[in-house]
C-alpha positions in Angstrom: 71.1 56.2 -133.0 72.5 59.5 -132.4 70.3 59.9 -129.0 72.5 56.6 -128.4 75.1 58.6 -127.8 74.0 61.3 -125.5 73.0 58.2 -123.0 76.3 56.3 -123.7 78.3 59.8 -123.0 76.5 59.8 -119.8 76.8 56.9 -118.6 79.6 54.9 -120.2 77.0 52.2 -121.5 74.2 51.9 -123.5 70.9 51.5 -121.5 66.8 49.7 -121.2 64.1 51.9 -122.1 64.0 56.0 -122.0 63.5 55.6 -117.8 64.3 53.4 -115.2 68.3 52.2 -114.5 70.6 53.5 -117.1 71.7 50.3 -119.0 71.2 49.0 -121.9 68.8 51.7 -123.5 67.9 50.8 -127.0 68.9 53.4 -129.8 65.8 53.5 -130.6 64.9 55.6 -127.8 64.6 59.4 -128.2 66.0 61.9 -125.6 62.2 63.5 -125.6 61.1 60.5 -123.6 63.5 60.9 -120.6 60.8 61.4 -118.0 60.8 64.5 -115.8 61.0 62.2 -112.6 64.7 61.2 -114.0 65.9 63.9 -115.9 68.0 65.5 -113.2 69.9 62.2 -112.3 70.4 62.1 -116.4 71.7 65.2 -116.7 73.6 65.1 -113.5 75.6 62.3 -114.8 75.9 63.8 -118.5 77.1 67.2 -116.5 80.2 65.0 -115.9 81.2 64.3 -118.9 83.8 64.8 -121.9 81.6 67.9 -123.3 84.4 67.7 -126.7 83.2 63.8 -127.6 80.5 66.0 -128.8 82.3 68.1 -131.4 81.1 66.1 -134.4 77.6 66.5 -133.3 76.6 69.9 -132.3 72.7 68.8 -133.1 72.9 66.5 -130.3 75.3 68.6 -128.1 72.0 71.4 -128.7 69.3 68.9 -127.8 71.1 68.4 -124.1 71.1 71.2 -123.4 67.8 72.2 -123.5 67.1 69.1 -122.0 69.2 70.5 -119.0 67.4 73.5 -119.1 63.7 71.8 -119.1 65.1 69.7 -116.7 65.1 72.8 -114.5 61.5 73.9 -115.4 63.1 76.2 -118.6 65.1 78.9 -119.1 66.0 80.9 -116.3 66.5 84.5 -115.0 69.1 83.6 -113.4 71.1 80.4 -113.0 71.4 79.6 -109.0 74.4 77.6 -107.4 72.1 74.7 -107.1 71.3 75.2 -111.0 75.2 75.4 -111.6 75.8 72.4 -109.2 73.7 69.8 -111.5 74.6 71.2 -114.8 78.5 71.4 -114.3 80.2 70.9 -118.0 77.3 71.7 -119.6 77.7 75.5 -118.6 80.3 75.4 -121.5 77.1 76.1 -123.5 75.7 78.6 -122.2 74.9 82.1 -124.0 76.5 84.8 -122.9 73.8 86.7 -120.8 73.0 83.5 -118.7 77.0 83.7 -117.8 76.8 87.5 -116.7 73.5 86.9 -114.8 74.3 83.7 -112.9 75.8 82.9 -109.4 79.3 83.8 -108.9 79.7 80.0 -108.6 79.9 80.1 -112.5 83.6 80.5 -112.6 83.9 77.2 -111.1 81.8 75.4 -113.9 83.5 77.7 -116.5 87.1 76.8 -115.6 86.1 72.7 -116.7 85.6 74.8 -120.5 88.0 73.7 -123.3 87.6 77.6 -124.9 84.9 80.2 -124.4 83.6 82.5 -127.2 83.9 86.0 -127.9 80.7 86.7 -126.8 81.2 84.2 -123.3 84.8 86.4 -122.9 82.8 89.8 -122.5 79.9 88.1 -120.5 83.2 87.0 -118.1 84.7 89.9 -117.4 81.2 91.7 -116.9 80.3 89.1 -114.1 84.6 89.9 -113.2 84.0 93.6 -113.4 80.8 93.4 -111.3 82.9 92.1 -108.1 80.1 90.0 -107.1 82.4 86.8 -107.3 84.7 86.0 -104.5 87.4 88.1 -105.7 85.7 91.0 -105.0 86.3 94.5 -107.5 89.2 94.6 -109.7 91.2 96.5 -107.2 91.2 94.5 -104.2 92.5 91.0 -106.0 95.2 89.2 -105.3 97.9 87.2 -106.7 96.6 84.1 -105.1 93.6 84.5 -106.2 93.8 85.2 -109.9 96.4 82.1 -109.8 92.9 80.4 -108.7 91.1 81.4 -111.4 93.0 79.3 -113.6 93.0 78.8 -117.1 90.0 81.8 -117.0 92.0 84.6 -115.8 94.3 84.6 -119.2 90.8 85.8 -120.6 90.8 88.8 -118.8 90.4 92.3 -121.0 93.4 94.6 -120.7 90.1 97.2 -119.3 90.2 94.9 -115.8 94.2 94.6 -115.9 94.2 98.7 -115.8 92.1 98.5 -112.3 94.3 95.4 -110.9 97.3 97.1 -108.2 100.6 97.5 -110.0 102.3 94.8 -107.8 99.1 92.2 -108.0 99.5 92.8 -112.0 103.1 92.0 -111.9 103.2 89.3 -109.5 100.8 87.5 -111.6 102.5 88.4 -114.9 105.7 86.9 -113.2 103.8 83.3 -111.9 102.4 82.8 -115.4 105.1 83.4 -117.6 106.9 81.1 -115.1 104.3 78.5 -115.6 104.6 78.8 -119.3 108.6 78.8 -119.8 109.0 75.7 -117.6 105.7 74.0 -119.3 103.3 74.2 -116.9 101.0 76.1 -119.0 100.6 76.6 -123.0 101.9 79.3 -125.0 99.0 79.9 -126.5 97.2 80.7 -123.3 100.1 82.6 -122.0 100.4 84.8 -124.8 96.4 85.8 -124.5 97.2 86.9 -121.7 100.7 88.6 -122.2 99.1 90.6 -125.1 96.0 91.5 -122.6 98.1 92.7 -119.6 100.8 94.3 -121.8 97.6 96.1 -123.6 96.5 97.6 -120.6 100.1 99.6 -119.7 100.6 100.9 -122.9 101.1 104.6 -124.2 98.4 105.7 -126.7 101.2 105.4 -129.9 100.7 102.3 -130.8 103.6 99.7 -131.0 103.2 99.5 -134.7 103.5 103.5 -135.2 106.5 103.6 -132.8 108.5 100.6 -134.7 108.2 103.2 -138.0 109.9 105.8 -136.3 112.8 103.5 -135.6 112.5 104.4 -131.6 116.1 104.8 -129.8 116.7 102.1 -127.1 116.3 103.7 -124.1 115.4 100.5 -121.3 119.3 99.4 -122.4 120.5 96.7 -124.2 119.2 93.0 -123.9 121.6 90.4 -122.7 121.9 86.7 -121.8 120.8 87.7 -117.9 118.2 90.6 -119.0 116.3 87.0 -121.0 116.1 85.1 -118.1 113.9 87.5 -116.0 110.2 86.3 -116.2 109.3 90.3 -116.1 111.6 90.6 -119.7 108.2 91.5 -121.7 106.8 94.0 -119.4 110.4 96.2 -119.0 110.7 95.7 -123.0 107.8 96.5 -125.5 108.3 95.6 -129.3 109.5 98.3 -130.5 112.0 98.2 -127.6 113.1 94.8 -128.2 114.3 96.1 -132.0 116.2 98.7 -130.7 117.5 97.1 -127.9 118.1 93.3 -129.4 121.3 92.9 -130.6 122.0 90.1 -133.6 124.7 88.6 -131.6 122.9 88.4 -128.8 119.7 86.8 -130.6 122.0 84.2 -132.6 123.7 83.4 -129.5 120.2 83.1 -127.1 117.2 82.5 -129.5 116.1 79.8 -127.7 115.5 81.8 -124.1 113.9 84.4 -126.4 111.5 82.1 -127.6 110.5 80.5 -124.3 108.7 84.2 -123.6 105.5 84.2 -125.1 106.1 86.4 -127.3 102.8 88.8 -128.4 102.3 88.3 -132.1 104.5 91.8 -132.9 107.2 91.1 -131.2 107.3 87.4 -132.6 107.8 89.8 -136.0 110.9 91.4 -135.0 112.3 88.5 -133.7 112.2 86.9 -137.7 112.5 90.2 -138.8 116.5 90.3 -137.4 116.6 86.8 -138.2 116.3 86.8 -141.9 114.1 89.8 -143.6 116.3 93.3 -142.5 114.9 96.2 -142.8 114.8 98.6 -145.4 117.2 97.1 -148.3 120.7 98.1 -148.4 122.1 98.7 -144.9 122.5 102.5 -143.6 125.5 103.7 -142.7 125.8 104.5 -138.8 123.9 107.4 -137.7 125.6 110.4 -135.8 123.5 110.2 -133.8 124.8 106.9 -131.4 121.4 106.5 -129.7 119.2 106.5 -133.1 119.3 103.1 -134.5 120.7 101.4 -137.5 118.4 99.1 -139.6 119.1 95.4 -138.4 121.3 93.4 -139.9 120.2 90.6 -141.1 121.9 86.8 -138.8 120.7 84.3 -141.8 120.3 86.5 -145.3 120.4 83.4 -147.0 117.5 81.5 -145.0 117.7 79.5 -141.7 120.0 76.4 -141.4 118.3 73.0 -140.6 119.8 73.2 -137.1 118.0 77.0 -136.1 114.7 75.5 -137.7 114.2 73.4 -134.7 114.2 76.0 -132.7 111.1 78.3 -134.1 108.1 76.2 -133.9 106.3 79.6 -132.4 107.5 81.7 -135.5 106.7 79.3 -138.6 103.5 80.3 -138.8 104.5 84.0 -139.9 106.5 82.3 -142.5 105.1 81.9 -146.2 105.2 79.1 -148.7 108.0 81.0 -150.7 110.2 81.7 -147.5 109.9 78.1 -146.5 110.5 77.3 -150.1 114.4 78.3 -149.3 114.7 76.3 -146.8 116.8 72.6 -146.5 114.4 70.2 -144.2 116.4 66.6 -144.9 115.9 65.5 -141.1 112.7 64.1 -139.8 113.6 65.4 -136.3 113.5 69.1 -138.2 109.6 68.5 -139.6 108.9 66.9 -135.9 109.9 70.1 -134.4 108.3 72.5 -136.7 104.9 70.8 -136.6 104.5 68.1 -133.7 104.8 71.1 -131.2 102.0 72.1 -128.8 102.9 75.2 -130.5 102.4 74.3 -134.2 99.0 73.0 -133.2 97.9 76.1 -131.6 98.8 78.2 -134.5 96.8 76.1 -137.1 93.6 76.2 -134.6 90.9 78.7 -134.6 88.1 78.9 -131.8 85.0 79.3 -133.8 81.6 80.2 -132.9 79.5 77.4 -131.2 77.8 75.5 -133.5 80.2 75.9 -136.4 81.3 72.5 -137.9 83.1 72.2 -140.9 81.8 74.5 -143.5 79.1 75.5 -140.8 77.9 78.3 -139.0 75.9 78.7 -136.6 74.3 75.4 -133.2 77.1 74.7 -131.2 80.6 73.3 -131.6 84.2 73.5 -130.5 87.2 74.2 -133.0 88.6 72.2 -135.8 91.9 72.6 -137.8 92.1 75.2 -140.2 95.0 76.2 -142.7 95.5 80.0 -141.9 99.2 80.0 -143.1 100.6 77.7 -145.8 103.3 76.9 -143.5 102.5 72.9 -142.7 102.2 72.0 -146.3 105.2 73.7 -147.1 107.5 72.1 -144.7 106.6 68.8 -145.2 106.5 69.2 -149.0 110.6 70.6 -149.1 110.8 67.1 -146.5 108.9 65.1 -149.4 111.2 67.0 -152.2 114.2 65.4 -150.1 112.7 62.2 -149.0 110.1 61.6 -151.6 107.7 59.6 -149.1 106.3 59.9 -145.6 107.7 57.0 -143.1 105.8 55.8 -140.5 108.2 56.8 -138.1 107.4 59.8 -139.2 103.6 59.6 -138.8 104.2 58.3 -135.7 106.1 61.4 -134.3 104.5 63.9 -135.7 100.7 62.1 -134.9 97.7 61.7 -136.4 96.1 65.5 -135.7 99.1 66.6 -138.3 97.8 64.7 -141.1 94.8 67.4 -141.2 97.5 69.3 -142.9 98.6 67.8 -145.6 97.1 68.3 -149.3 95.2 65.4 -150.3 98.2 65.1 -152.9 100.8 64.5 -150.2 98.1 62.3 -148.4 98.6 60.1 -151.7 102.3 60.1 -151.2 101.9 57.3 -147.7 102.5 54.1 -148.8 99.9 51.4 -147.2 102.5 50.0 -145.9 103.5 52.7 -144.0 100.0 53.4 -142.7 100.0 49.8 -141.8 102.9 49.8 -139.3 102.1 53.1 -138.0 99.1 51.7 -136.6 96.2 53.7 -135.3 96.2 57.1 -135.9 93.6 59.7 -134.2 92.3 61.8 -136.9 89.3 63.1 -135.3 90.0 66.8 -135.4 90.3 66.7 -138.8 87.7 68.1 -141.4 85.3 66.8 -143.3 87.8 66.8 -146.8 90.8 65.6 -145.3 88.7 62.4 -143.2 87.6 61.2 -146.8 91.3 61.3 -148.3 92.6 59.4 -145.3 89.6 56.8 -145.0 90.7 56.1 -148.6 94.1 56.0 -148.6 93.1 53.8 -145.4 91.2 51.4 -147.5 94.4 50.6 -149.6 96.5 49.6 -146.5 93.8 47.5 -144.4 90.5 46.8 -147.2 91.8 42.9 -147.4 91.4 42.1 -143.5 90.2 39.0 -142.9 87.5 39.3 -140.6 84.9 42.3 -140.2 86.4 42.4 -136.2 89.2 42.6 -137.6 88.7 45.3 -140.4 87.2 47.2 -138.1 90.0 47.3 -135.4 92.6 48.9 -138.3 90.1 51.0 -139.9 88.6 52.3 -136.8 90.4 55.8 -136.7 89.7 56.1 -140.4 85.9 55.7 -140.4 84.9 59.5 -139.9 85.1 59.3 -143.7 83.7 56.3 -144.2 80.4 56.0 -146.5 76.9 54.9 -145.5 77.2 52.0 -147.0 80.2 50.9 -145.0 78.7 51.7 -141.7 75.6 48.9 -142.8 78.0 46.4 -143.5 79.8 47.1 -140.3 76.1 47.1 -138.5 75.2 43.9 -140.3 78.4 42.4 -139.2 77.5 43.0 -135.7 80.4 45.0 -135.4 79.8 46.7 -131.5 81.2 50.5 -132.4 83.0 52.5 -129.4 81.7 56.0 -128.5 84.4 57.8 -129.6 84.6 56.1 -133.0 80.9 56.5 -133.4 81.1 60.5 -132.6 83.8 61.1 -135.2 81.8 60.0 -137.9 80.6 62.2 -141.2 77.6 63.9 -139.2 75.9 64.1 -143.0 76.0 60.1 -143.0 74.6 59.7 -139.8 71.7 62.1 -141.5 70.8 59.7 -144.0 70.2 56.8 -141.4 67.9 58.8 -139.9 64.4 57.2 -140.3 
């Protein structure tokens, strides 16, 4: 059943024996028996497909691999353009010395990859720092051409950005953080590569021991027009932007500050001079007028609803207490705090291939984690207002958001909500929090009529359905769509296993 899937990624359908034309294979049939003689047609086809259908089923994202790679007689010294050609997404799984080895022509199959790994990040910037690709060494690139690189040249380690000319550097630095302000590229990748570049051009203090020593502001002080130059974060390090931000200014232009993509540090000031202060009690003025004074804090009492909306990129630095103080009434307030791009990004962590929930180890993309108790927090003070969760609200904030809640506040939907809210994807969600919701799910659509029926309400629900629901569905001759069937509980697909 599970081999089912590889075929139906594919292809698109479901095929008629393990050879011949690619329709209506039986799921009976095994990947083994794909004959050499069609192999490469196989994988070419699965080379151009949705490699993240697979997530749920890193066994099976494993065995097609190394079907690819028997497909082209077994591992290789060295992966050829014509190798590269035919295996297209499926470089994504590649280990890192088959990266670092392999044609130049890699980039192009690597730039179709959701996120590399650690270890695929090093084996990059080797092949990079190697200038056997067409950009040539470090020193000769160009703005156009890092531009061309795509999502792959915000990987790049601050030790290339050090060989890169001064004006290339910048002139990218500039396009980028263009890109990002006006949306064209995420914050999250925009800040990898803000914290790379800006790593490579700094002094050997580091920002942290500088911010101690309460640095005098010495670039001048920040103003409406200094925030709207896409150079801001190179001509103003953290420790410059305490000394040189002042509160008015921030109250008055948070916003522009917060389209920058702020490196993690400097995302600390910025909430630092919002709320915390430094030091206690306030000092009085120094004699000396170029040392500067702790900063005052703009909101000692805790943001108002209205300045919430406006720091989706700092609530994750916030804890459960902090958030505690806070007054979320508004729906719009919990839709900006955690149905952001943002938000997301900062409750996701890239882990190692393989790694599925509570699983090390194969090969896998990321899943929702809870590094910060910030998601739980903000929509329990909405709950402590509102007592329930709408389905407008489920609706706004989407289904990938309800991988944050408790399984208490999960309790708190109504089936009646969940009913008018409709189809919710929950795919990204772990293990623990696909059960709670396939339950609650149960409450709101168990008394459908039909099975076709049934199904069609309770198909974004069934990743935490139980064996025995998937053999009723199967005995029902219920016909299940890929991308329902490669969400389900991998352990449950196990235990069909013959």
């Amino acid at each position: 059943m599970q081999d089912w899937v590889l075929r139906a990624w594919a292809e698109g359908k479901v095929p008629t024996g393990c050879h011949g034309r690619p329709d209506n294979l039986p799921p009976t049939c095994s990947l083994s028996q794909v004959r050499a003689a069609d192999c490469r047609a196989f994988i070419r086809r699965a080379a151009q497909g949705d490699v993240e259908l697979l997530d749920h089923l890193p066994d099976q994202r494993v065995a097609l691999w190394r079907v690819a790679l028997a497909c082209l007689g077994g591992a290789l010294p060295r992966l050829r353009a014509s190798d590269l050609q035919l295996l297209g997404v499926l470089v994504c799984d590649m280990d890192a010395s088959s990266i670092a080895t392999a044609d130049p022509g890699v980039l192009e199959n690597l730039q179709r990859c959701p996120q590399l790994t650690a270890d695929q990040r090093t084996a990059l910037n080797s092949l990079l720092a190697g200038g056997r690709t067409q950009l040539g060494p470090p020193d000769s690139w160009t703005v156009e051409e890092l531009q061309a690189l795509g999502p792959l040249a915000t990987y790049i380690s601050p030790h290339l950005w050090a060989q890169v000319q001064e004006a290339v550097g910048l002139g990218f630095f500039h396009s980028l953080v263009a890109a990002c302000r006006t949306g064209r590229l995420s914050r999250h990748e925009a800040r990898r590569f803000v914290s790379s570049f800006l790593e490579s051009k700094a002094k050997p203090v580091s920002s942290r021991g500088r911010l101690r020593t309460g640095r005098a502001c010495v670039r001048g002080n920040i103003t409406a027009a200094t925030l709207q130059d896409d150079l801001f974060l190179v001509h103003y390090d953290c420790a410059q932007l305490e000394s040189c931000l002042d509160s008015r200014v921030l109250k008055a232009n948070l916003d522009p500050l917060l389209q920058h993509p702020l490196p993690a540090e400097c995302q600390r000031v910025v909430k630092a001079k919002l709320t915390q202060g430094r030091g206690g009690r306030r000092r009085r003025a120094s004699a000396d007028p170029a040392r500067p004074c702790p900063p005052a804090q703009i909101y000692p009492g805790g943001l108002p609803e209205d300045q919430l909306r406006l720091i989706t990129s700092l609530v994750y630095l916030y804890s459960g207490p902090e958030i505690g103080q806070w007054n979320i009434t508004s729906r719009d307030t919990v839709v900006a705090l955690l149905a952001s791009d943002v938000a997301l990004e900062n409750q996701t962590e890239v882990r190692a291939p393989g790694q599925v929930d509570g699983q090390v180890g194969g090969l896998s993309p990321s899943l929702p984690h809870w590094p910060c108790p910030c998601p739980q927090a903000v929509l329990q003070k909405f709950l402590d207002h509102n007592g329930t969760v709408s389905s407008a609200l489920l609706l706004a904030v989407g289904g990938a958001r309800l991988c944050w809640m408790s399984p208490q506040q999960i309790q708190t939907i109504r089936p009646q909500e969940l009913r008018l809210a409709g189809a919710l994807d929950i795919s990204s969600c772990p293990q623990s929090r696909k059960d709670v919701l396939y339950t609650k799910a149960q409450e709101a659509f168990g008394s459908s009529r039909t099975p076709a029926a049934y199904y069609r309400l309770m198909r974004p629900y069934l990743g935490g359905a139980p064996v025995e629901e998937l053999r009723q569905l199967a005995q029902a001759n219920i016909s299940m769509d890929i991308d329902t069937f490669t969400s389900l509980n991998p352990r449950v697909l196990q235990a069909e296993q013959p």
